[in-house]
Backbone bond lengths (Angstrom), bond angles and torsions (degrees), N, CA, C in turn:
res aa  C-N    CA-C-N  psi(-1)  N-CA   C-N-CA  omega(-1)  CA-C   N-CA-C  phi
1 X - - - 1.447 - - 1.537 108.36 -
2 X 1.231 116.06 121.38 1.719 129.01 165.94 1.326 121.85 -20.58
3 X 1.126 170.36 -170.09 1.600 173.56 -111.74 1.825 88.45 162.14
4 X 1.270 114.68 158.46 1.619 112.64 170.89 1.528 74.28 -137.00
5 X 1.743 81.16 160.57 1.239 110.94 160.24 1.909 115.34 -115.33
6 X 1.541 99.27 156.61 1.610 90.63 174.92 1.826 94.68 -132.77
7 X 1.043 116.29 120.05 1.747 144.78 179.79 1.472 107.87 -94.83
8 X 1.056 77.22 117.90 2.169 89.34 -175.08 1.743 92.84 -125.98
9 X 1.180 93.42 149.02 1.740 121.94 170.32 1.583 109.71 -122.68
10 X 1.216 103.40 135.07 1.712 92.28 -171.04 1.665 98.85 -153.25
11 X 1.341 118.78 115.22 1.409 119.75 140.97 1.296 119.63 -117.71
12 X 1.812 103.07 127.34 2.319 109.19 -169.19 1.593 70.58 -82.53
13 X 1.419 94.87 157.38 1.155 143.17 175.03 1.404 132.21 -113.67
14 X 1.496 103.23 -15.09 1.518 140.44 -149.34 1.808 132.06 177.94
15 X 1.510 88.79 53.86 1.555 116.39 -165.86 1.840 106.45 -33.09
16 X 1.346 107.36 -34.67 1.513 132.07 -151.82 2.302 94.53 -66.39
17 X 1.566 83.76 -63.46 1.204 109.50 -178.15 1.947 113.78 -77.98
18 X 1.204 111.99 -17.11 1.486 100.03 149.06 0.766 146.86 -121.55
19 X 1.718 101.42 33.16 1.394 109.24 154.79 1.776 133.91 -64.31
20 X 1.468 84.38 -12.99 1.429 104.16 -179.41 1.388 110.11 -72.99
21 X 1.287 128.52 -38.95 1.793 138.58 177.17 1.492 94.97 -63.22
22 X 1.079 144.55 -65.20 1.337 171.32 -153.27 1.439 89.98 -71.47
23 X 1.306 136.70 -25.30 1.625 137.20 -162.59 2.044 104.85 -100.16
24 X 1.837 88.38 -43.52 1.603 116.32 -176.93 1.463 114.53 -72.99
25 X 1.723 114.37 -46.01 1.474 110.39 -156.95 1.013 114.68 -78.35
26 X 1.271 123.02 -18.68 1.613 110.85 -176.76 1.699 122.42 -88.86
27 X 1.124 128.25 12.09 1.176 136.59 139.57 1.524 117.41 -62.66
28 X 1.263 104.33 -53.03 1.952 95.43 173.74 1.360 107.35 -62.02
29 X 0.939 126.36 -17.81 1.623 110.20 -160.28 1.195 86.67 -97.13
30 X 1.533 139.01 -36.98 1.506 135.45 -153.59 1.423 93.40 -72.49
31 X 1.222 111.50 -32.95 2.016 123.00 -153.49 1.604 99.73 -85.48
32 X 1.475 112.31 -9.11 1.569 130.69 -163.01 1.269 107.48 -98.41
33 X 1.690 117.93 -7.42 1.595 118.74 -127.05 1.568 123.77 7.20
34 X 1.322 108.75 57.89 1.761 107.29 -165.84 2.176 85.17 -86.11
35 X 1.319 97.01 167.54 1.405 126.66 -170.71 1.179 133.70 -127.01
36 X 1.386 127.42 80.91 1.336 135.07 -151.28 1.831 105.14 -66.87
37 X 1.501 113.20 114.98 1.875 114.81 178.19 1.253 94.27 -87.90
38 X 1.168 136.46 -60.70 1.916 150.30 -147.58 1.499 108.46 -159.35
39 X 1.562 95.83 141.19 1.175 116.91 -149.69 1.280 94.74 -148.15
40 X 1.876 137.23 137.41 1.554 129.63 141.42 1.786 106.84 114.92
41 X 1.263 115.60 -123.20 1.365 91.56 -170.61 1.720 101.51 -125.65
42 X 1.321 115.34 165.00 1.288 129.20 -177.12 1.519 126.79 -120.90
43 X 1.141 114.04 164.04 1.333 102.31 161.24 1.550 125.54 -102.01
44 X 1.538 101.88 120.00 1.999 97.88 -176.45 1.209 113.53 -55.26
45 X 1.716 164.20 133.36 1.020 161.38 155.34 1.901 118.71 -88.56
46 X 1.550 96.38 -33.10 1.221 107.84 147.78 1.775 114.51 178.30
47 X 1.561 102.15 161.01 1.613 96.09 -166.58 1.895 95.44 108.72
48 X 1.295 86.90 169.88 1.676 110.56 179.53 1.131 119.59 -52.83
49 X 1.728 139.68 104.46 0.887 143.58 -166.60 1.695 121.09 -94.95
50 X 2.028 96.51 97.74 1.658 115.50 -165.11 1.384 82.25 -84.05
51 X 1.455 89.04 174.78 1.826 120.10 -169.90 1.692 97.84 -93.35
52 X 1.529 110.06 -40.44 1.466 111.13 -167.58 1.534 113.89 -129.68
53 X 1.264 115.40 123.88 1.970 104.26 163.27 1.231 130.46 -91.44
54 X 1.367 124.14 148.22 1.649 92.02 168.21 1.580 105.58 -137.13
55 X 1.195 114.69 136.40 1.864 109.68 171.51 1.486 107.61 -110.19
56 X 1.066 99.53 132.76 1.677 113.11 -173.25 1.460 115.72 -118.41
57 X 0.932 151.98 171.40 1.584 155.10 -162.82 1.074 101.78 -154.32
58 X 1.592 128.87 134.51 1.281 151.92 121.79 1.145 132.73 -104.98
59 X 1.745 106.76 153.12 1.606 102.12 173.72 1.290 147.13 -60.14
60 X 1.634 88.09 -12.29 1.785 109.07 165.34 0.965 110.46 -170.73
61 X 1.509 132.15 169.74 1.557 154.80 -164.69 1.913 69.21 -63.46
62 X 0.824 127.23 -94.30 1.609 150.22 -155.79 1.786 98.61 -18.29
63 X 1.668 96.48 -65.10 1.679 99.21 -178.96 1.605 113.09 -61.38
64 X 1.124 137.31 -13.71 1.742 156.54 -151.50 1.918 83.67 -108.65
65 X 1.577 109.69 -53.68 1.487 94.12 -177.60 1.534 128.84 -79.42
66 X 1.321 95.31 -14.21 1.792 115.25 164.43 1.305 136.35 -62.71
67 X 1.795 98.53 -52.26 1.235 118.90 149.64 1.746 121.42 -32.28
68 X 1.139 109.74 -74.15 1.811 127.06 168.17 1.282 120.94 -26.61
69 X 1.799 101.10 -58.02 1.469 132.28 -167.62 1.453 99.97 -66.91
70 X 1.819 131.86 -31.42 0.940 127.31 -140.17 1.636 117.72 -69.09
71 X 1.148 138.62 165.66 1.270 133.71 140.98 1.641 135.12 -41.26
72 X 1.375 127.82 -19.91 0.415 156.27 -159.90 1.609 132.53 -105.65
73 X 1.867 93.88 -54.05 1.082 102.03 139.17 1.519 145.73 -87.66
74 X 1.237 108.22 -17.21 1.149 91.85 150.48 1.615 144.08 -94.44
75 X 1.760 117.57 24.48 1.415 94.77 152.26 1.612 85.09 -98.21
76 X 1.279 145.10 -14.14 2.093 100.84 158.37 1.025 147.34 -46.86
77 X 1.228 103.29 -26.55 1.443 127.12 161.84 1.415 126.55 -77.58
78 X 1.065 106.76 -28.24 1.821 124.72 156.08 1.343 112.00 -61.35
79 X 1.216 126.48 -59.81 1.318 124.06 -179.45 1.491 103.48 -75.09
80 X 1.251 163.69 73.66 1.232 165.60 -122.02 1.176 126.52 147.30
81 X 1.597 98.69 -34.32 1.618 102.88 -150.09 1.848 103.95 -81.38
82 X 1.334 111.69 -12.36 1.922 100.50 166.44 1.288 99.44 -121.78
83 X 1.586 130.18 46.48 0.875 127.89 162.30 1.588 113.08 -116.67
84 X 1.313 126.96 -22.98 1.312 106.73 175.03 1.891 97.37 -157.73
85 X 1.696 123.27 -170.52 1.221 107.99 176.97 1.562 84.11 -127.08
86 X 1.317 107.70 157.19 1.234 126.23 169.52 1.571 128.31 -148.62
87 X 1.488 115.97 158.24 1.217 100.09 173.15 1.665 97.51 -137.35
88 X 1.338 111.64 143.53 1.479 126.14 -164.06 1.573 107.79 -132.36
89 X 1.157 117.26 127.25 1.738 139.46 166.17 1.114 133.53 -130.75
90 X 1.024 122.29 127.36 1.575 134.25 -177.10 1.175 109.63 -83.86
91 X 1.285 139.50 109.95 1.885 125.96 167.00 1.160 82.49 -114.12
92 X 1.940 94.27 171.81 1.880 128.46 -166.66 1.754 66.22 -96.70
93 X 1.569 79.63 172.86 2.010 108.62 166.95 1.013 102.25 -91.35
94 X 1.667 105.73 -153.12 1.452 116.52 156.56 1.036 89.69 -124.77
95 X 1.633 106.29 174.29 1.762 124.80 -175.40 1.260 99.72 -97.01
């Protein structure tokens, strides 16, 4: 089975208030065994220019949708939600 990745776009809006996501998420991810590749800021080449990227690794689309699904993560994502905008995707790998 393929590795997934999960791709986040992130500009806080409200450093104060996501510190709290930042306090929460890394228990889901630990509980996910997810795998941090890249992290922080990028350069836009083209498209919407976020403050932060992130590439993450899982052992499968499945564990990446668990992760998401979790309890866990979602009150991080609860505590988040007027703190910054983001946009998040899951892709398969290749084999």
């Amino acid at each position: 089975m393929p590795k997934a990745y999960w791709i986040a776009n992130v500009t806080v809006t409200d450093p104060e208030n996501y510190a709290g996501y930042q306090a929460l998420a890394p228990a889901a991810f630990a509980a996910h065994s997810a795998r941090f590749l890249a992290r922080g800021e990028a350069e836009t080449l083209e498209g919407r220019d976020w403050q932060r990227r992130v590439v993450i690794e899982f052992d499968s689309i499945h564990a990446a949708r668990a992760c998401y699904d979790s309890a866990e993560y979602r009150a991080a994502r609860a505590s988040r939600a007027e703190a910054c905008e983001a946009d998040i995707a899951i892709i398969e790998g290749l084999d």
